[in-house]
N, C-alpha and C positions, 0 to 999 in steps of 0.2 A: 545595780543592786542584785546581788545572789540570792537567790530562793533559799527561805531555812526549810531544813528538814523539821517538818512539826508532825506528832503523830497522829494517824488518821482515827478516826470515830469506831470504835467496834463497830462491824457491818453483820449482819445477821447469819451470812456466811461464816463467822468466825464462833457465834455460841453451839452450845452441846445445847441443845432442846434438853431439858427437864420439864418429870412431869409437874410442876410446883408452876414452870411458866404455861404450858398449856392449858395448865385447869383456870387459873389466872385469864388468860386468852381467851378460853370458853366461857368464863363465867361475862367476860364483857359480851360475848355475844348471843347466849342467853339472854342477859337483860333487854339486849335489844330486840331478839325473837319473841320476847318475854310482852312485848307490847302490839307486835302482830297478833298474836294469840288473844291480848284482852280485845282488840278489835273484833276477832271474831265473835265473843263472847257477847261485846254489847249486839252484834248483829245479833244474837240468837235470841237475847233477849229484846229488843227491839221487834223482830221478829214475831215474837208471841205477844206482845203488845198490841200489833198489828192484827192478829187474829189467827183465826186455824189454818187456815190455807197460808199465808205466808211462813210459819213455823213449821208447818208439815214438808214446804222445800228445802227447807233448812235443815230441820231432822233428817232428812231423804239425804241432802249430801253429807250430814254426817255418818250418815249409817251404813255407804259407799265405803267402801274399802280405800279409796283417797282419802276421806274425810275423816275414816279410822286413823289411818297413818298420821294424820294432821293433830289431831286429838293426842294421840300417845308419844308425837315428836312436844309437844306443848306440855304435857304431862312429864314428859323429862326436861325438860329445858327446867320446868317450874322447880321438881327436885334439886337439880344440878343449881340452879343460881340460890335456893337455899341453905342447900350443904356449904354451897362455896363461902355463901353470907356469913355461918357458924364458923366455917373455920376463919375468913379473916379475922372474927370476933376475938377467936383463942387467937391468933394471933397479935389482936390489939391489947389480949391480957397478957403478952409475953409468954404463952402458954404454947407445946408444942414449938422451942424454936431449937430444937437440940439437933445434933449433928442429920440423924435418920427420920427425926421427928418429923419433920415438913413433908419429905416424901410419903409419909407412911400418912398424915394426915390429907396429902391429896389424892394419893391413890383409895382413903375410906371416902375422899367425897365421891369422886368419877363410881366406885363398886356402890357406893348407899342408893348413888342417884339411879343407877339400872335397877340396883336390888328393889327399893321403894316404889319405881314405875310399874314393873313387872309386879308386886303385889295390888297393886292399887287395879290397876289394867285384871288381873286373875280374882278378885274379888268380883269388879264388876261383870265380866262373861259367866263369873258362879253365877251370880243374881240375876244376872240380866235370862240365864237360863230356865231356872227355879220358878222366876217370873210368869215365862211365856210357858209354863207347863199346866 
């Protein structure tokens, strides 16, 4: 029996990355980091449940420049899997599916979700400032 020539599976080796498949990519793993994040959240509040001294550890490593970083990678993830949500939305309405349209609507997700972090993040160091003065 002679082997037939059957064609092989596109391999990943073979696509041009667009950015429509990575924000796609990112948005699944957002949603997953999206649930670490609320983990720490119930810890926080669990935490203050528990009383002052358990929350003031807690605060402490948020307030660590680790725990900042952890905060504002969660503060975009939350962005970035939102944006993404809207647009598959317009997408579910047929909206946004023209030749340029797709790229241009993922490249506003990936720019809204920096832009929207970075103000959210720059409001609160305003306040957080104003605050301790």
């Amino acid at each position: 029996m002679a082997a037939r020539s059957r064609p092989l599976s596109p391999h990943l080796s073979i696509y041009r990355f667009t950015i429509t498949m990575v924000v796609s990519i990112v948005h699944r793993i957002t949603g997953i980091a999206l649930y670490a994040g609320t983990v720490l959240l119930v810890g926080w509040l669990l935490a203050g449940a528990w009383g002052p001294v358990p929350l003031a550890y807690v605060n402490g490593f948020f307030a660590h420049w680790f725990g900042t970083l952890v905060l504002i990678g969660y503060t975009w993830a939350l962005f970035q899997h939102l944006l993404g949500g809207v647009r598959y939305f317009f997408w579910d309405a047929t909206a946004g599916m023209g030749a340029g349209q797709r790229e241009a609507i993922s490249w506003a997700n990936v720019i809204g979700a920096v832009l929207l972090t970075v103000i959210a993040w720059s409001v609160y160091f305003m306040f957080r400032e104003t605050a301790s003065l």
